[in-house]
N, CA, C and O atoms as CSV, one atom per row, in Angstrom:
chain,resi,resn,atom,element,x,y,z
A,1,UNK,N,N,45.429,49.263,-28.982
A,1,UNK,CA,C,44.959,50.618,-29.215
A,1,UNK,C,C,44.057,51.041,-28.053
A,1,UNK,O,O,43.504,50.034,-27.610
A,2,UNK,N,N,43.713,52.094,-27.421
A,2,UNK,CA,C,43.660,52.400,-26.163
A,2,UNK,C,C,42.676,53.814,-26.799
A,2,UNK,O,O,43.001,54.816,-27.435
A,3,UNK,N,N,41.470,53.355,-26.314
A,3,UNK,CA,C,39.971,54.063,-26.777
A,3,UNK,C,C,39.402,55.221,-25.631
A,3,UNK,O,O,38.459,54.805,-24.958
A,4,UNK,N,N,39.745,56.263,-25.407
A,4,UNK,CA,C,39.200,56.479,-24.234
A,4,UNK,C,C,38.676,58.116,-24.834
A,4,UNK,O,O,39.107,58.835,-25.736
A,5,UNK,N,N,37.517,58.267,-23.816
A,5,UNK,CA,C,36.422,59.307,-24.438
A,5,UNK,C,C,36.676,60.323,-23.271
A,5,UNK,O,O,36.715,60.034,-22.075
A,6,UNK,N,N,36.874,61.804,-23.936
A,6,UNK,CA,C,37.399,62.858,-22.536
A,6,UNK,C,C,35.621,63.239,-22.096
A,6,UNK,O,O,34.938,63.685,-23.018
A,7,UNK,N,N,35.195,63.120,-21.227
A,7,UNK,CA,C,34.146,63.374,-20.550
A,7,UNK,C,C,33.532,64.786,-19.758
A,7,UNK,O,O,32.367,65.150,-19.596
A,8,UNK,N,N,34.937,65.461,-19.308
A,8,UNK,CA,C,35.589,66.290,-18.621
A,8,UNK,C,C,34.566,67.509,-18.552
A,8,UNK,O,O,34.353,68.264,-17.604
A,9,UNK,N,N,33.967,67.490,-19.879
A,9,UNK,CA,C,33.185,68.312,-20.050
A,9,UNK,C,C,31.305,68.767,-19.403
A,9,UNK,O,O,30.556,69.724,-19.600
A,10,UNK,N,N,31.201,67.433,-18.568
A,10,UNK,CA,C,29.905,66.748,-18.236
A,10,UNK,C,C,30.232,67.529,-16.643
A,10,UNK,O,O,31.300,67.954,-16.199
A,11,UNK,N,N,28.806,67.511,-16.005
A,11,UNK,CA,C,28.686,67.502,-14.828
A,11,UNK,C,C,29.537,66.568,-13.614
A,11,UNK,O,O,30.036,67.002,-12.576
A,12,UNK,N,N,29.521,65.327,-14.057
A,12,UNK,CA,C,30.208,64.531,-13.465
A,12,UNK,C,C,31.602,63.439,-14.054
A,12,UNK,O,O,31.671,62.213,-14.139
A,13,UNK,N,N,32.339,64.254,-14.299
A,13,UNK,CA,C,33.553,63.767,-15.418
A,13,UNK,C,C,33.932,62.298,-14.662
A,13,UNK,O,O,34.197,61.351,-15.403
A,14,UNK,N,N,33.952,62.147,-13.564
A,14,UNK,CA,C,34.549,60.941,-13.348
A,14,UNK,C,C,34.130,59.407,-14.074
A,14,UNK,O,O,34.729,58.341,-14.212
A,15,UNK,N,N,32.932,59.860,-14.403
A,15,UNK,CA,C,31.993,58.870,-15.006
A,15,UNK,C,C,32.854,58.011,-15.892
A,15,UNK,O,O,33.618,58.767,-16.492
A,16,UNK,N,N,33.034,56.925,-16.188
A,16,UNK,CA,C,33.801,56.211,-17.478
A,16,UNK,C,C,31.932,56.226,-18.672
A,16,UNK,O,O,30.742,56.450,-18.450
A,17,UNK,N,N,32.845,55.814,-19.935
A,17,UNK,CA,C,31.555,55.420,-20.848
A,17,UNK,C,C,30.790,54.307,-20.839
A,17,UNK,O,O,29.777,54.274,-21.538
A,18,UNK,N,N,31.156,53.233,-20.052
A,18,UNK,CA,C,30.232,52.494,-19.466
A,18,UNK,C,C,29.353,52.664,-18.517
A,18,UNK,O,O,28.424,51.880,-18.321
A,19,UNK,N,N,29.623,53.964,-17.679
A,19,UNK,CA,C,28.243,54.601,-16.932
A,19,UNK,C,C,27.804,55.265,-17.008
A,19,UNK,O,O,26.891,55.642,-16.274
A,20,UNK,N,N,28.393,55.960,-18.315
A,20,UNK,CA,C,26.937,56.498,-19.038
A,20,UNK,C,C,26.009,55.686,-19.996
A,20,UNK,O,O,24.852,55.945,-20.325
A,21,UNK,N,N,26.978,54.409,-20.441
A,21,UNK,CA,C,25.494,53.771,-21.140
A,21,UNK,C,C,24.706,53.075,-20.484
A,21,UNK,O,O,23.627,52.710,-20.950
A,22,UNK,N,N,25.257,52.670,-18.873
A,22,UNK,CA,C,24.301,52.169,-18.033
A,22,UNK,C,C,23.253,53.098,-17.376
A,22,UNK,O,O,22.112,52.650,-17.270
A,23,UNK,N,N,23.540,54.453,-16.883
A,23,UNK,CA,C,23.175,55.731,-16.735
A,23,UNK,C,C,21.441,55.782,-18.290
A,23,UNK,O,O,20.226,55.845,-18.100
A,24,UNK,N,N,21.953,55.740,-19.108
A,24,UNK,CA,C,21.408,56.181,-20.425
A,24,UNK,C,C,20.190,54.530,-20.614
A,24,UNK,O,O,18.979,54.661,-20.792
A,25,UNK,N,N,20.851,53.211,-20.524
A,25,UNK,CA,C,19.979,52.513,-20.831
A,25,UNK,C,C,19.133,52.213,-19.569
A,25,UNK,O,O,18.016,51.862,-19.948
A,26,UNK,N,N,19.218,52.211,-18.283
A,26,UNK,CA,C,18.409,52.679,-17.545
A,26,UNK,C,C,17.509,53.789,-16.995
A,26,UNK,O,O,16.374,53.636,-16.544
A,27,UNK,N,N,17.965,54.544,-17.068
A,27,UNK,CA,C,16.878,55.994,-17.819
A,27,UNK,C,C,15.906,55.241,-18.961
A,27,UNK,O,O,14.681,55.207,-18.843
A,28,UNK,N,N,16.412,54.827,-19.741
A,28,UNK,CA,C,15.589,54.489,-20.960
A,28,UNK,C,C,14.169,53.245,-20.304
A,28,UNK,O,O,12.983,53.150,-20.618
A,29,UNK,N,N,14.785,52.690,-19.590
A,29,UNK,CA,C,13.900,51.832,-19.341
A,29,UNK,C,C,12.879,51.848,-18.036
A,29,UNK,O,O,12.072,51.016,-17.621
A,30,UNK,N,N,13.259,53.112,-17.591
A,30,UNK,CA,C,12.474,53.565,-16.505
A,30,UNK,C,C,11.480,54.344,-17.297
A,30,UNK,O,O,10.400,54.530,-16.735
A,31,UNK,N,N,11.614,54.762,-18.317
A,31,UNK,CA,C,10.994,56.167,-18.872
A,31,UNK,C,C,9.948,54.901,-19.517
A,31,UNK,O,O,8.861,54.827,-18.945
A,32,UNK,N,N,10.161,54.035,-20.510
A,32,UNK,CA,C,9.381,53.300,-20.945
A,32,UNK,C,C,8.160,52.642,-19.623
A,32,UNK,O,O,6.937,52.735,-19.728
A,33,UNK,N,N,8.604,52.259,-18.919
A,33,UNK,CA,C,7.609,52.044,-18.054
A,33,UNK,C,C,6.569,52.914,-17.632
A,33,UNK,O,O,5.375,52.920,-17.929
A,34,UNK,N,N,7.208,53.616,-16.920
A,34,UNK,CA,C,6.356,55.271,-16.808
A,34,UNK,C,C,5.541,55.085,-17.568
A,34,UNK,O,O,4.398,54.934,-17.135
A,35,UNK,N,N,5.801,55.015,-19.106
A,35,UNK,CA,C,5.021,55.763,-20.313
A,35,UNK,C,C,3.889,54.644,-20.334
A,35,UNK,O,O,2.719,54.985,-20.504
A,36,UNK,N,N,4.227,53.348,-20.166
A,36,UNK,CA,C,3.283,52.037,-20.264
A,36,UNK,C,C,2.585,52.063,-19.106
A,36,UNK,O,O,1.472,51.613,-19.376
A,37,UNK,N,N,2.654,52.405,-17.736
A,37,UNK,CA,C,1.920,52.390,-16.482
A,37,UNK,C,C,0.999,53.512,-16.930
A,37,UNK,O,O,-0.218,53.324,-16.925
A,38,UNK,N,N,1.578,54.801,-17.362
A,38,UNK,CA,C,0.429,55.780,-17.405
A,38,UNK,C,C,-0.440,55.643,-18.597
A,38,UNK,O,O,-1.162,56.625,-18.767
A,39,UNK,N,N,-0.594,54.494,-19.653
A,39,UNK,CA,C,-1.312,54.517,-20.868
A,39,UNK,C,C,-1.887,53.705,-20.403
A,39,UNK,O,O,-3.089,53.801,-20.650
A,40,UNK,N,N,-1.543,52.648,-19.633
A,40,UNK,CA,C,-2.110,51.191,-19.023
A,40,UNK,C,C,-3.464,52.337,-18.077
A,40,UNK,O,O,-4.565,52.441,-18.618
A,41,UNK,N,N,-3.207,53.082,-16.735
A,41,UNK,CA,C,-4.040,53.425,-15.955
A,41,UNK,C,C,-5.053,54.095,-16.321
A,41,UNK,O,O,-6.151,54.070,-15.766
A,42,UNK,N,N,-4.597,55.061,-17.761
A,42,UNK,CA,C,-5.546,56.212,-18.452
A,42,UNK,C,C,-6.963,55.599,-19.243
A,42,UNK,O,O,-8.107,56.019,-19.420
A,43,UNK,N,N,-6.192,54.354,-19.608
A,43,UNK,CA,C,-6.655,53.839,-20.764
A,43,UNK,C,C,-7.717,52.560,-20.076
A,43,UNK,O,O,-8.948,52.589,-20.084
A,44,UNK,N,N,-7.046,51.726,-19.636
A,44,UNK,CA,C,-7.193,50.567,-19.132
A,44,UNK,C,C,-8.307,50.524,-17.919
A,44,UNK,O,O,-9.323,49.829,-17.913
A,45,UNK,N,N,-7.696,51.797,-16.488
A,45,UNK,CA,C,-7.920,51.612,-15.339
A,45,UNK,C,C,-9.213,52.529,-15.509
A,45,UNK,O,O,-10.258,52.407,-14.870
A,46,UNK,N,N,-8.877,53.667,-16.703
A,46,UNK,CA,C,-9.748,55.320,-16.988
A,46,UNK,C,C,-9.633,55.358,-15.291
A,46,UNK,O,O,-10.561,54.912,-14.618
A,47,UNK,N,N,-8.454,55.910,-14.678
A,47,UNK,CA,C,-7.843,56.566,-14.039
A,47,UNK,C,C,-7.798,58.040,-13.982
A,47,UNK,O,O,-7.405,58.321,-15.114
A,48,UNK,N,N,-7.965,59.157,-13.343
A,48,UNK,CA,C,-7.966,60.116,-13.531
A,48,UNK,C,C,-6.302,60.283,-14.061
A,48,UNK,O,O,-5.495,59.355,-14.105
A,49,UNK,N,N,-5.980,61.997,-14.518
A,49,UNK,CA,C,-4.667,62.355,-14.972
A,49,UNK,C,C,-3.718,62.278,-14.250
A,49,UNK,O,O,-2.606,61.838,-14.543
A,50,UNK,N,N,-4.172,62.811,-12.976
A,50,UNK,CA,C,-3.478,63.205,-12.164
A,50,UNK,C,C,-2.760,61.942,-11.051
A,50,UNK,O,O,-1.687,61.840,-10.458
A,51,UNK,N,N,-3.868,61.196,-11.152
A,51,UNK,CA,C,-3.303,59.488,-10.613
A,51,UNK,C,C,-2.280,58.462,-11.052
A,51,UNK,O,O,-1.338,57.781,-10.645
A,52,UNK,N,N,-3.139,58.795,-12.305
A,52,UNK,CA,C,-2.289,58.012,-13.323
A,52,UNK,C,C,-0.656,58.672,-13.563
A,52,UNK,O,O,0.278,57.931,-13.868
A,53,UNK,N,N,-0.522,59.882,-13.408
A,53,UNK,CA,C,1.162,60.305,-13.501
A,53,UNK,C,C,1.650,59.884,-12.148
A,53,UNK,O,O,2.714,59.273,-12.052
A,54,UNK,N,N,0.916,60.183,-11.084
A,54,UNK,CA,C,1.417,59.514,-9.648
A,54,UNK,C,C,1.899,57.744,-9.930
A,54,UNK,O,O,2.827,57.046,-9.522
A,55,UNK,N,N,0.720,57.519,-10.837
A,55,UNK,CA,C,1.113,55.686,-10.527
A,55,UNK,C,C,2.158,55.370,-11.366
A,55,UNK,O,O,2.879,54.401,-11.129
A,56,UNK,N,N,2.399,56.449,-12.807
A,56,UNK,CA,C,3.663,56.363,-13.838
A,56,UNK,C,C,5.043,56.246,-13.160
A,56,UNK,O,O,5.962,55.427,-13.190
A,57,UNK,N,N,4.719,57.788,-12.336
A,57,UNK,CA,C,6.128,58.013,-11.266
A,57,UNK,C,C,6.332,57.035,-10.627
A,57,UNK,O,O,7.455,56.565,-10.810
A,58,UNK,N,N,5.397,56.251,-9.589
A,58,UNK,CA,C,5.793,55.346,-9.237
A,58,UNK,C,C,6.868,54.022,-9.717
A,58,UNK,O,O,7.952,53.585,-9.332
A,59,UNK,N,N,5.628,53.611,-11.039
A,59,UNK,CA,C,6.644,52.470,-11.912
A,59,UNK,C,C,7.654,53.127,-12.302
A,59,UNK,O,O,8.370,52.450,-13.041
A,60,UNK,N,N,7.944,53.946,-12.157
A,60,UNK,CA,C,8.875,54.189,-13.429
A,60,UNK,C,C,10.570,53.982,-11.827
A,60,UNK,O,O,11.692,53.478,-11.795
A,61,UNK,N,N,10.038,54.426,-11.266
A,61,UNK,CA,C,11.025,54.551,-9.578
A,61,UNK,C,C,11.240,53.196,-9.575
A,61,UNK,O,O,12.424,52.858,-9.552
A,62,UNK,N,N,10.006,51.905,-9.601
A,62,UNK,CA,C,10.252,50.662,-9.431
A,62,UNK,C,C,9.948,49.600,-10.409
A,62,UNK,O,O,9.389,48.504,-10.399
A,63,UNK,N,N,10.516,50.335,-11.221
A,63,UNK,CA,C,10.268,49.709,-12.614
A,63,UNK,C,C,10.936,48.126,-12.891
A,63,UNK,O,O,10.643,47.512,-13.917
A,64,UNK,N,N,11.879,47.542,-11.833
A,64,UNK,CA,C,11.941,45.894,-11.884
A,64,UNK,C,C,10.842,45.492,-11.478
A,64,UNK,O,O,10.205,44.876,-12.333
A,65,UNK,N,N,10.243,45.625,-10.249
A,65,UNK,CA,C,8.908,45.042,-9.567
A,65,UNK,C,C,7.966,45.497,-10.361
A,65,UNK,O,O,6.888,44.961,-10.103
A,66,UNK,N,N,7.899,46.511,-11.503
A,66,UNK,CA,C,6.657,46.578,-12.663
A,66,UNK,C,C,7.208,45.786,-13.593
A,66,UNK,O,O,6.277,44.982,-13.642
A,67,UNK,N,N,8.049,45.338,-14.435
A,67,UNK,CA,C,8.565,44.293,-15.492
A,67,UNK,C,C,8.093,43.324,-14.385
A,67,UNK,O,O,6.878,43.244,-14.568
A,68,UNK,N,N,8.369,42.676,-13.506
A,68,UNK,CA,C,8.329,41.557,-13.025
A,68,UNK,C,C,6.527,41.499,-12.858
A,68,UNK,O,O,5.933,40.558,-13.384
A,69,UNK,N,N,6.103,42.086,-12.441
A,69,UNK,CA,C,4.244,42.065,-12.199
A,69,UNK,C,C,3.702,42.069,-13.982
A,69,UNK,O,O,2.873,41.296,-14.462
A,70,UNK,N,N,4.366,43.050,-14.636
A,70,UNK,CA,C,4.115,42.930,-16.162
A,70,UNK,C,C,4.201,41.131,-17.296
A,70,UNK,O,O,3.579,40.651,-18.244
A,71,UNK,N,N,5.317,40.747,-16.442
A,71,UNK,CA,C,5.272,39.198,-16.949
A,71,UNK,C,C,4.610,38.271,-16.740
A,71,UNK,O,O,4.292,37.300,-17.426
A,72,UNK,N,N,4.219,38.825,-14.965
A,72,UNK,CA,C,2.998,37.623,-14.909
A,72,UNK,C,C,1.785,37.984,-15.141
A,72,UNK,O,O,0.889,37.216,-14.790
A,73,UNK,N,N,1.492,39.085,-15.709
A,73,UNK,CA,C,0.071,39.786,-16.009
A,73,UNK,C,C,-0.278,39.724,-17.418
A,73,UNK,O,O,-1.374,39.849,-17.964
A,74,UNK,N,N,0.764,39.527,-17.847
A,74,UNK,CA,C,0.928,39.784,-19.322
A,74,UNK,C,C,-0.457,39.180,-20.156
A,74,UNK,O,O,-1.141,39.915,-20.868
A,75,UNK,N,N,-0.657,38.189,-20.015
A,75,UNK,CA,C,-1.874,37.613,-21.172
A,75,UNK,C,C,-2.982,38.122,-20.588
A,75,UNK,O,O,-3.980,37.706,-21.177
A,76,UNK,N,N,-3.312,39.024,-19.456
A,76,UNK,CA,C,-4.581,39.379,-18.612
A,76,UNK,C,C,-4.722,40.646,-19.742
A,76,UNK,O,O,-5.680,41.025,-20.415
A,77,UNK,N,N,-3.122,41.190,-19.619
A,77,UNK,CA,C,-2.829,42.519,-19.913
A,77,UNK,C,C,-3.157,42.897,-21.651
A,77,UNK,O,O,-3.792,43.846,-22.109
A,78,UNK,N,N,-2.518,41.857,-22.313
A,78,UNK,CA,C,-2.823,41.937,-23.439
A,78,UNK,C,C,-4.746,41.839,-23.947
A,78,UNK,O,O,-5.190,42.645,-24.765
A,79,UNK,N,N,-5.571,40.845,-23.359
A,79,UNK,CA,C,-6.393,40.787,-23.585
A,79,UNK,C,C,-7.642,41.656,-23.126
A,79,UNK,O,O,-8.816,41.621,-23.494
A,80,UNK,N,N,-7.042,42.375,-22.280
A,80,UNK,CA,C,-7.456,43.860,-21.483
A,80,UNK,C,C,-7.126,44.974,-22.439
A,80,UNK,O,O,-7.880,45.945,-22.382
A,81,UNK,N,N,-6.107,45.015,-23.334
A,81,UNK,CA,C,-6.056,46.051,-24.727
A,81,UNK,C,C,-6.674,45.787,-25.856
A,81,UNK,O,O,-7.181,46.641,-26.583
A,82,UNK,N,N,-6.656,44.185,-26.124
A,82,UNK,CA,C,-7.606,44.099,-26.966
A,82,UNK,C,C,-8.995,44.144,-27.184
A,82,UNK,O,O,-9.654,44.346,-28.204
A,83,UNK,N,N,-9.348,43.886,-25.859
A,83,UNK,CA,C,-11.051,44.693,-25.851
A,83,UNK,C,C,-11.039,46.266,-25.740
A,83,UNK,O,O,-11.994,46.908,-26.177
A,84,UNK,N,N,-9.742,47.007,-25.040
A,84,UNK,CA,C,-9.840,48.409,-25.123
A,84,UNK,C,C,-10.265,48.778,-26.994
A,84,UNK,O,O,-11.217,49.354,-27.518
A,85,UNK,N,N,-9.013,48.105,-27.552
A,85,UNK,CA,C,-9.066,48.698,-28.905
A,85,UNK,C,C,-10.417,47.854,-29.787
A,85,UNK,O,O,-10.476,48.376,-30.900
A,86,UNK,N,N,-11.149,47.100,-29.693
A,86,UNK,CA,C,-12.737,46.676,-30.075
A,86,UNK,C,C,-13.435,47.293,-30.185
A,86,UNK,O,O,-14.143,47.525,-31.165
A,87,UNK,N,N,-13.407,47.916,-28.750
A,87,UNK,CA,C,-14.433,48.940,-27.716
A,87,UNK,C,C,-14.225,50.204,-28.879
A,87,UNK,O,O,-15.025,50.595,-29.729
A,88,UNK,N,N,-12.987,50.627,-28.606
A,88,UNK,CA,C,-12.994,52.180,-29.367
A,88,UNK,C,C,-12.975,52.537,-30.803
A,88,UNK,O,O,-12.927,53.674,-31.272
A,89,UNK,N,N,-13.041,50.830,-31.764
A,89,UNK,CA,C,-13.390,50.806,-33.043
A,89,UNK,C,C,-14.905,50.678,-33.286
A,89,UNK,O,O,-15.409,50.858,-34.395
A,90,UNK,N,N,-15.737,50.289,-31.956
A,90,UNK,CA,C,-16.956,49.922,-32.552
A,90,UNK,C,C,-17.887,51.341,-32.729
A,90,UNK,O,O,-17.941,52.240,-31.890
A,91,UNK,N,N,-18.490,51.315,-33.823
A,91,UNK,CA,C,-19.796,52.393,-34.229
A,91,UNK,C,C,-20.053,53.379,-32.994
A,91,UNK,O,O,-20.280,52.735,-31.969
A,92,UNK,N,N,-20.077,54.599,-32.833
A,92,UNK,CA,C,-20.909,54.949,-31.628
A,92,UNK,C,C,-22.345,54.957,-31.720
A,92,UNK,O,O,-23.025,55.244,-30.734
């Protein structure tokens, strides 16, 4: 049986449906970074706004070399949120 999806309709029809889910799950995982670099800098770095979307854009452009720096940072990283969230539960 012979599955095929008419596309024709898209900007770029040549595309098969395997590049749009590669298209779609990379988008996805650029966007997640972004979103984690700029909560990480806002939050973490208290980065101004305007830096912090510069440094999002960035990861999000080189978002293997941020997963890859994210793995080896990781237990710094985690324990760097958990004093964020301490900090912003305690009494003012």
């Amino acid at each position: 049986m012979d599955v095929s999806w008419d596309f024709s309709w898209l900007p770029n029809s040549s595309w098969t449906a395997g590049d749009w889910i590669w298209f779609s799950v990379s988008t996805g995982i650029s966007v997640a970074v972004a979103v984690a670099s700029y909560r990480r800098s806002r939050h973490l770095s208290r980065y101004s706004i305007p830096r912090a979307v510069v440094i999002a854009i960035l990861a999000g452009i080189f978002d293997f070399l941020w997963l890859i720096l994210w793995w080896i940072n990781r237990k710094r990283i985690a324990q760097a949120w958990k004093y964020w969230r301490e900090e912003q539960a305690a009494p003012a």
